[in-house]
MARDREN-146648 format. One record per residue (C-alpha): residue number from 1; residue in one letter; x, y negated, z negated. Coordinates in nm, 3 decimals, padded with zeros to 5 digits. Each point is the difference from the previous one (the first is absolute). Example, Ala and Ser with C-alpha at 12.3 -4.5 7.8 and 13.67 -1.06 7.14 Angstrom:
2
REC  resi  resn       c1       c2       c3
REC     1     a   01.230   00.450  -00.780
REC     2     s   00.137  -00.344   00.066
***
This chain:
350
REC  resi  resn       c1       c2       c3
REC     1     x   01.001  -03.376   03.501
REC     2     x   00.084  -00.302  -00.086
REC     3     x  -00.096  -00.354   00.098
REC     4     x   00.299  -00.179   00.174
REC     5     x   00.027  -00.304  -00.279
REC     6     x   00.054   00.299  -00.247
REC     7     x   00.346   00.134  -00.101
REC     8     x   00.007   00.379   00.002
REC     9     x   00.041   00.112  -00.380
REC    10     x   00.346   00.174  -00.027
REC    11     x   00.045   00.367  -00.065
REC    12     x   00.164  -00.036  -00.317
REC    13     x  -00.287  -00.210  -00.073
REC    14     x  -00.262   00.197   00.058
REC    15     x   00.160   00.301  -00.163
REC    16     x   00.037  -00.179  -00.358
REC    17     x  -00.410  -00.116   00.037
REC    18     x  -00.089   00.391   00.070
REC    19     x   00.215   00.113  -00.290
REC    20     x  -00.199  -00.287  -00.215
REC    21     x  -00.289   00.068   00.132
REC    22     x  -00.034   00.359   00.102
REC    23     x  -00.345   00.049   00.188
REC    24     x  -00.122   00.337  -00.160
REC    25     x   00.104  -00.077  -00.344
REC    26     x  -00.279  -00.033  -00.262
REC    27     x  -00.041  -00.245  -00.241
REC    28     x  -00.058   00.265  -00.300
REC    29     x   00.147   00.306  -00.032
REC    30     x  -00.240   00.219  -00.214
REC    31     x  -00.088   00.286  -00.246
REC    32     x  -00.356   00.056   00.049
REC    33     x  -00.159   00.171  -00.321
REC    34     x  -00.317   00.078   00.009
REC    35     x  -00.287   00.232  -00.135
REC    36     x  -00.094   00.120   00.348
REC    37     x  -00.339   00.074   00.107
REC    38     x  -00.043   00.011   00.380
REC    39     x  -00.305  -00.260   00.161
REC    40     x  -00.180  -00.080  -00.142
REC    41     x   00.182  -00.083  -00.282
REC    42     x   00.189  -00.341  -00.063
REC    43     x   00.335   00.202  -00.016
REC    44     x  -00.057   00.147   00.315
REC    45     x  -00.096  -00.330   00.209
REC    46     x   00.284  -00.171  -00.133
REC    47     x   00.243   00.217   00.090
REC    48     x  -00.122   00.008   00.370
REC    49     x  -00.013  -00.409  -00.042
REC    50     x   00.383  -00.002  -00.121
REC    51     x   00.083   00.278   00.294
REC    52     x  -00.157  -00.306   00.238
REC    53     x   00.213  -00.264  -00.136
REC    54     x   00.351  -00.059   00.164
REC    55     x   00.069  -00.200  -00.341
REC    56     x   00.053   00.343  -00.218
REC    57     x   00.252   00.271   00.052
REC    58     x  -00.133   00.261  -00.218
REC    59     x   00.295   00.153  -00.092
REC    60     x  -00.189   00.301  -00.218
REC    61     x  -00.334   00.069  -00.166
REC    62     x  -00.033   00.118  -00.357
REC    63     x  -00.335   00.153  -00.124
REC    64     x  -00.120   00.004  -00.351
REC    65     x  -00.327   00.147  -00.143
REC    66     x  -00.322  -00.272   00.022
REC    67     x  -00.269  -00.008   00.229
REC    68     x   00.070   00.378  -00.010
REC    69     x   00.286   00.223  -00.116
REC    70     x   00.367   00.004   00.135
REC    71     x  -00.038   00.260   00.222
REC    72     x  -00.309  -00.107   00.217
REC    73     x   00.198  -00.350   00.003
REC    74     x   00.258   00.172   00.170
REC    75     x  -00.182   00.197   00.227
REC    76     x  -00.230  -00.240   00.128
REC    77     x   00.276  -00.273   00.071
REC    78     x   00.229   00.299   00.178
REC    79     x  -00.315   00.006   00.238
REC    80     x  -00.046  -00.342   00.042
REC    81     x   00.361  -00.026   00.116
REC    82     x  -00.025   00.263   00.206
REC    83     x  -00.335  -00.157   00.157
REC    84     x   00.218  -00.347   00.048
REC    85     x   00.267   00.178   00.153
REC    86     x   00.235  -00.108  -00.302
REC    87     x   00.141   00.359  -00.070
REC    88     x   00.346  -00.188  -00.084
REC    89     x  -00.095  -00.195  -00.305
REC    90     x   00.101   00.230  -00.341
REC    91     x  -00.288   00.117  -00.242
REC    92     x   00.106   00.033  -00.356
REC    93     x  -00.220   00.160  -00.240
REC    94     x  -00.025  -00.206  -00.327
REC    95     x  -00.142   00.035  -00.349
REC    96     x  -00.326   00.236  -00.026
REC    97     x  -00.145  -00.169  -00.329
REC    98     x   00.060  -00.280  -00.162
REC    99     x   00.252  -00.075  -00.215
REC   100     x  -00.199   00.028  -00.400
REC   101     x  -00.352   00.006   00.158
REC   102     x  -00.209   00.295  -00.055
REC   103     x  -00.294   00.139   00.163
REC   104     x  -00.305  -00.072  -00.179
REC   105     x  -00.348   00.049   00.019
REC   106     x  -00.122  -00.368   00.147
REC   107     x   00.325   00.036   00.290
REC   108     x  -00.143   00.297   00.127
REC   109     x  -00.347  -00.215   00.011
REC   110     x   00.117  -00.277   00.252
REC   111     x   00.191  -00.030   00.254
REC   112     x   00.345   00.165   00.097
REC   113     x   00.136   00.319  -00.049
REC   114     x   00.348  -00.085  -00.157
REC   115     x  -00.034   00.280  -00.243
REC   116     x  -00.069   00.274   00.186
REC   117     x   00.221   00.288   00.136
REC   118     x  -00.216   00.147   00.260
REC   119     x   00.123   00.039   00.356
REC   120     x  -00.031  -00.271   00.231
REC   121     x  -00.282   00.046   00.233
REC   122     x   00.104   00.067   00.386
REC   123     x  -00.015  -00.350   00.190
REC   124     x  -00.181  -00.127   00.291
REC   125     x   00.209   00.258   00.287
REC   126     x   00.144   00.210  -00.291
REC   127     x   00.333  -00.050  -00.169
REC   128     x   00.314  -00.168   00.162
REC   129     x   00.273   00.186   00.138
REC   130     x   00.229  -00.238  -00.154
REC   131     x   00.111   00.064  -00.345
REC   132     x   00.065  -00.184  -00.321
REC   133     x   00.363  -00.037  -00.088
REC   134     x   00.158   00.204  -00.244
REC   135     x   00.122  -00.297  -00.217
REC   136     x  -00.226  -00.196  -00.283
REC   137     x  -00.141  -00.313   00.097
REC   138     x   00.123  -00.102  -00.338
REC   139     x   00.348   00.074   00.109
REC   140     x  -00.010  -00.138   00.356
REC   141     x  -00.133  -00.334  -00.113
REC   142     x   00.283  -00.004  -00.223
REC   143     x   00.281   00.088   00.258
REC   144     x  -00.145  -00.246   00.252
REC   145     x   00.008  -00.314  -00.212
REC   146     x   00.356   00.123  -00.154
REC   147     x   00.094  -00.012   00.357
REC   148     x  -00.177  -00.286   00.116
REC   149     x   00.046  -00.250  -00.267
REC   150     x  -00.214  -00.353   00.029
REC   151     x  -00.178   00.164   00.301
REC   152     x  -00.247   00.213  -00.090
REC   153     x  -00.408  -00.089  -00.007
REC   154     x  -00.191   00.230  -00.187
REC   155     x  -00.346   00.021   00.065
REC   156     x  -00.226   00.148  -00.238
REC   157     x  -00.370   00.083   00.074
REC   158     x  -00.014   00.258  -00.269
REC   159     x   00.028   00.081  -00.387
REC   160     x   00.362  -00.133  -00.065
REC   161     x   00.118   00.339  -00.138
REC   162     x   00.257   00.054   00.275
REC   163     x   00.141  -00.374  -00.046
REC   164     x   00.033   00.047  -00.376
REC   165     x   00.179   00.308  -00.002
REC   166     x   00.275  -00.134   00.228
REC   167     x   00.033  -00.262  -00.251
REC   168     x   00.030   00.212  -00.264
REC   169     x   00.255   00.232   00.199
REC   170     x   00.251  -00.272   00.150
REC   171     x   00.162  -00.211  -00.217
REC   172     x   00.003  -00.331   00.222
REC   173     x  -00.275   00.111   00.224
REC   174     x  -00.213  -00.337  -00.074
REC   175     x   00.271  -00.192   00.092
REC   176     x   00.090   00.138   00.302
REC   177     x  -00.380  -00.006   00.181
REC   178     x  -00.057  -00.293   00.215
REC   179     x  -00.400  -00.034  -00.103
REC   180     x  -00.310   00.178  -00.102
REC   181     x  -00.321  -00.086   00.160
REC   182     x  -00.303   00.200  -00.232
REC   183     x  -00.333   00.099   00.069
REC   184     x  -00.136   00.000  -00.336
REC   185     x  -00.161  -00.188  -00.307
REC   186     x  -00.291  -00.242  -00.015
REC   187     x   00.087  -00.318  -00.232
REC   188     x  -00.270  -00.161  -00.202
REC   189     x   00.142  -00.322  -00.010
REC   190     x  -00.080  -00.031   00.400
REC   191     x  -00.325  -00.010   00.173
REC   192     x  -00.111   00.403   00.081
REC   193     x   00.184   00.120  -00.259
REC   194     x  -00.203   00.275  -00.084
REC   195     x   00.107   00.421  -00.019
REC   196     x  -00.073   00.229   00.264
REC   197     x   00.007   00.276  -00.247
REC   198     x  -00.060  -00.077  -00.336
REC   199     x  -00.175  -00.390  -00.052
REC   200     x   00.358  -00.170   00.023
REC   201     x   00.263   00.295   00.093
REC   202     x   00.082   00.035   00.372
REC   203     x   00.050   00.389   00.130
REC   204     x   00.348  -00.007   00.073
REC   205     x   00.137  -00.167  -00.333
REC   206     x  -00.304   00.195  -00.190
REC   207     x   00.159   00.332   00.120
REC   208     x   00.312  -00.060  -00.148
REC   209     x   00.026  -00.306  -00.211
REC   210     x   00.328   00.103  -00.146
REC   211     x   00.207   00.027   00.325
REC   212     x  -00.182  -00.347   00.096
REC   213     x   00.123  -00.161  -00.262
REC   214     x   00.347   00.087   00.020
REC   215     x  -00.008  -00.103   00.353
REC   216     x  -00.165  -00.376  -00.045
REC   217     x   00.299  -00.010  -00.327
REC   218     x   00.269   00.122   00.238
REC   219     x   00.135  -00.355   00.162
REC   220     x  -00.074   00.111   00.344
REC   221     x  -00.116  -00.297   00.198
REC   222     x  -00.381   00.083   00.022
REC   223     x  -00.285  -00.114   00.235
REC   224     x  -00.337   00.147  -00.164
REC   225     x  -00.285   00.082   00.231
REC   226     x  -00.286   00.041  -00.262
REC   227     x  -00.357   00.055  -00.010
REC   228     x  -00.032  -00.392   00.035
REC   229     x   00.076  -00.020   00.343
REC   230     x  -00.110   00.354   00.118
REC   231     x  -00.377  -00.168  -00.051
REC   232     x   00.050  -00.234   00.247
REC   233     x   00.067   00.236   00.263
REC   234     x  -00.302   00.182   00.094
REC   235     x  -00.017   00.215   00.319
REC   236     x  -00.339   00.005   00.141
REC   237     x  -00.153   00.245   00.272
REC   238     x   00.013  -00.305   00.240
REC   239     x   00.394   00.020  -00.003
REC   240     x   00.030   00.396  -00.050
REC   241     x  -00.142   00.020   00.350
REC   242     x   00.252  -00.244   00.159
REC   243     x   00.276   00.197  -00.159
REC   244     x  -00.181   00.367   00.179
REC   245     x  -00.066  -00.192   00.281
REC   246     x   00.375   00.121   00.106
REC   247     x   00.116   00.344   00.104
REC   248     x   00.307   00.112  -00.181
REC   249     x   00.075   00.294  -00.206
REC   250     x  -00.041  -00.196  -00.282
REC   251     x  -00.336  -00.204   00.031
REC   252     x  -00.131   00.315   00.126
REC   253     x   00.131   00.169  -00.305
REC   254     x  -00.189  -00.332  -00.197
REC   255     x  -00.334   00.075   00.176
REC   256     x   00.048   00.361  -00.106
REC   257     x   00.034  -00.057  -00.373
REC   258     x  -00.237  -00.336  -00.012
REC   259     x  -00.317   00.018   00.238
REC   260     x  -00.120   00.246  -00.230
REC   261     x  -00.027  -00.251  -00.293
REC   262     x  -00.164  -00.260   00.215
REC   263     x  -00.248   00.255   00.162
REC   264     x  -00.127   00.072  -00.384
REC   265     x   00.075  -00.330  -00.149
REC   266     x  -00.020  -00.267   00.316
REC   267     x   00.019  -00.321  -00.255
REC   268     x   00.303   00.112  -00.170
REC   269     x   00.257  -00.181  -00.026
REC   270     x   00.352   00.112  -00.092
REC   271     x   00.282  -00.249  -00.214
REC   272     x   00.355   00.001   00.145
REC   273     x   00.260   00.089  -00.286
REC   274     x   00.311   00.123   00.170
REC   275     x  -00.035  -00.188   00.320
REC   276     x   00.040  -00.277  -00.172
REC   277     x   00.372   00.090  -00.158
REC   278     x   00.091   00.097   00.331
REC   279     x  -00.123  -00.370   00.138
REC   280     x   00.222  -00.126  -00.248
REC   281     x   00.361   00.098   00.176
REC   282     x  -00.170  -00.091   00.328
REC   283     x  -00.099  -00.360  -00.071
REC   284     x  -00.026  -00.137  -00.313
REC   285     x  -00.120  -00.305   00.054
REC   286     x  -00.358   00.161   00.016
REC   287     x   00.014   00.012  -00.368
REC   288     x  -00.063  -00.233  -00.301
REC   289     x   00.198   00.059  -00.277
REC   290     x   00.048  -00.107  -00.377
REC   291     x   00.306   00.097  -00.238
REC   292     x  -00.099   00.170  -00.271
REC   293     x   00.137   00.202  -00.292
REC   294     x  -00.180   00.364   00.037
REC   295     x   00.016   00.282  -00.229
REC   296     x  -00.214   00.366  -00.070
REC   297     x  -00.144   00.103  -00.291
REC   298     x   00.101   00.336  -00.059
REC   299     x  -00.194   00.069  -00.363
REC   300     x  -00.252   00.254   00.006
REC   301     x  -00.276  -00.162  -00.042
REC   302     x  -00.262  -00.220   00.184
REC   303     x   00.238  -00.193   00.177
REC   304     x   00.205   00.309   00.142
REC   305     x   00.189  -00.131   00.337
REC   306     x  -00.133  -00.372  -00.032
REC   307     x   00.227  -00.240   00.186
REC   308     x   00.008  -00.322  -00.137
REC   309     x   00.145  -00.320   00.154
REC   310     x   00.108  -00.363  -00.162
REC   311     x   00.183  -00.296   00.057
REC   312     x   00.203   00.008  -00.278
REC   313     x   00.104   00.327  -00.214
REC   314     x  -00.259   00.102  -00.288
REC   315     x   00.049   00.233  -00.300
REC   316     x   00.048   00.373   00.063
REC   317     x   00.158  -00.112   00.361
REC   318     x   00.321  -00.139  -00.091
REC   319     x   00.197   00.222   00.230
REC   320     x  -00.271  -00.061   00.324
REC   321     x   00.180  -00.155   00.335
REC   322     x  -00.150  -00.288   00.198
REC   323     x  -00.103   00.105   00.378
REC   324     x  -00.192  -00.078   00.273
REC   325     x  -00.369   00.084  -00.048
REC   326     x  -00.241  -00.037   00.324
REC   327     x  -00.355  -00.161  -00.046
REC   328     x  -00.132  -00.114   00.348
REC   329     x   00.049   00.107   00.355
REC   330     x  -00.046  -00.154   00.341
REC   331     x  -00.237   00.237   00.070
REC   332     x  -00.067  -00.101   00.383
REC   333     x   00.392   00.010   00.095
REC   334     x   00.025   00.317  -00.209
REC   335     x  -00.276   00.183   00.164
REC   336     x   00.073  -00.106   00.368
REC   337     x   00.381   00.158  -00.060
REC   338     x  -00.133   00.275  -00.158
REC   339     x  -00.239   00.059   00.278
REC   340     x   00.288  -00.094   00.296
REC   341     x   00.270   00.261  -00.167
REC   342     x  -00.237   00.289  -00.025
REC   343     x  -00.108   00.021   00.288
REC   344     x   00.300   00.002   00.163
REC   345     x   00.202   00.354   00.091
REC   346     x   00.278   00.043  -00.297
REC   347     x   00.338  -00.134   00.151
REC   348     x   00.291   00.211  -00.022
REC   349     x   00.295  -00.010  -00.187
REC   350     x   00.365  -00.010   00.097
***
C-alpha cells in the first residue's frame, strides 16, 4: 500500500518501468563451452555456480575435448542437468580434438584426456535420460549470435576449439558476439604468471594453441581469466564444509565426488579456475584488471601454447588485440557469494 502523502504510480507508468526493467531477465545471455568433467572438477562447479546465479541465462552449452574427451564432457554435464533439474537447457556436442594438436607421448603423461576416444565412463546415478542435440555446437553457436547480434556472452572454460571454428565458419561472426570472457593463459608480465602444464603454458591454450590464437586475434571484446588470478583463489577444507553443510542434490552430489580427496589428502587445497569466469558476468567489480596486448605461441617448440601479454605490441605480435586481463580478486566477497549461491536450491527458469 501506499502511504497517504504518496501519489499512486499510474498504470501506464508502471507498465513502461516493467517493460524496462523486466524482473526475470538476466543480465547475460550465454553460450557456456566447456570441457566438462562433473565435481570435482572446475568445469563441473562452475556450471552449478552459473545455474545459481539469476545474472546468466544459459541459453546452450557446447562441449569440446579437455579435461577429458568430447564425449564424457557431454555425458557428465547431461547428468548434471538432469541432477539440477535443468533438463531444458540444449547440449551441443563440439570439437573432439583440437584443431592441429596431436597426441603425443608427454599429453598422455599429465593431465586430461583430450585425445582419447574411449567411452565416457557412466556418471554418479548412470547416464541422463536427456539427450544431446542433434546439431554441432559449432553450428549452434553460430546461428545464435547470427540471430542475436550485440547480445551474446560467450563463456569459455575450455580449449577454444569450438570458438575458433565458428570464426572460421561465419563470415562476420566476431562482429556480431557481444563479449568473450576466457578461462585460459597465464601472462609472465603479471605476478603468478607461471604454466599449469608446461613451465609457462596454461592447459586450456596449451591444448590447442592454434584455435587460441585465432580467438585472442579475432576483435571480440575479451575479458581474460588467466592463471594470474586463479592463484589467488584457493578453496580450503574449512570452506568445502560450509558449502556440504547444505542438503541439495547438488552439494550432495559435491560431497559425493570430493570427501574422498579430503579423506586421503585432508591439507589439500584445490585453485578455482572456472569459477572465477563465471564470477566475472556476476560482479565484476571483484576483479582487478590490466589491458594488455596477449598473443599464443603456436611454434613447435619449447614455448608451444605460451601466452604472452604487453603493454604495447612487440615483434611477431603485430596482429594481437588489447583486452581485459584479470590479476587480483576480492577474495573475501568472492568466496562469501560463492558460498551463499551454492548452497542455495537451483531456481527455476521461466
Amino acid at each position: 500500500m501506499f502511504a497517504k502523502s504518496q501519489r499512486p504510480i499510474g498504470l501506464v507508468t508502471l507498465i513502461f518501468f516493467l517493460f524496462l526493467y523486466p524482473a526475470s531477465a538476466a543480465d547475460h545471455k550465454v553460450i557456456f563451452d566447456t570441457d566438462f568433467v562433473i565435481p570435482p572438477q572446475d568445469d563441473g562447479l562452475a556450471l552449478i555456480f552459473a545455474l545459481h546465479s539469476p545474472e546468466i541465462e544459459i541459453l546452450g552449452i557446447t562441449t569440446v575435448a579437455g579435461n577429458d574427451s568430447r564425449e564424457r564432457a557431454t555425458s557428465d554435464v547431461l547428468r548434471v542437468l538432469e541432477i539440477a533439474n535443468r533438463e531444458e537447457i540444449p547440449v551441443f556436442n563440439g570439437a573432439n580434438m583440437p584443431l592441429v594438436h596431436e597426441k603425443s607421448d608427454f599429453a598422455t603423461t599429465g593431465h586430461g584426456k583430450w585425445w582419447s576416444d574411449a567411452p565416457p565412463p557412466p556418471p554418479p546415478g548412470g547416464f541422463a535420460k536427456k539427450q544431446a542435440e542433434t546439431t554441432s555446437a559449432v553450428d549452434f553457436i553460430v546461428k545464435t549470435v547470427r540471430e542475436n547480434p550485440g547480445e551474446i556472452t560467450i563463456l569459455a572454460i575450455g580449449p577454444l576449439t569450438n570458438i575458433a571454428m565458428a570464426i572460421r565458419q561465419e563470415p562476420g561472426f566476431a562482429e556480431r558476439v557481444k563479449q568473450l570472457v576466457i578461462m585460459g593463459g597465464a601472462i609472465a608480465r603479471l605476478p603468478d604468471g607461471g604454466g599449469n602444464v608446461t613451465p609457462n603454458a596454461e592447459f586450456n591454450f596449451w591444448v590447442d594453441p592454434e584455435a587460441a590464437k585465432v580467438v585472442l586475434r579475432s576483435g571480440i571484446p575479451i575479458i581474460l581469466s588467466p592463471l594470474n588470478v586463479s592463484r589467488k583463489a584457493v578453496f580450503t577444507k574449512e570452506w568445502y564444509e560450509k558449502l556440504v553443510q547444505a542438503d541439495t542434490p547438488l552439494t550432495r552430489l559435491i560431497k559425493e565426488r570430493m570427501e574422498p580427496y579430503y579423506e586421503k589428502y585432508p591439507d589439500i587445497n584445490l585453485l578455482m579456475y572456472d569459477q572465477l569466469a563465471v564470477a566475472t558476468l556476476i560482479d565484476l567489480t571483484l576483479f582487478k584488471m590490466k589491458e594488455l596486448y596477449v598473443d599464443v605461441d603456436i611454434n613447435h617448440g619449447l614455448n608451444y601454447g605460451v601466452s604472452v601479454g604487453g603493454e604495447r605490441l612487440w615483434p611477431g605480435a603485430e596482429g594481437a588485440q588489447k583486452m581485459q586481463v584479470q590479476y587480483d580478486l576480492d577474495w573475501e566477497r568472492f568466496i562469501n557469494l560463492y558460498i551463499e549461491r551454492m548452497t542455495k536450491p537451483v531456481p527455476a527458469r521461466d
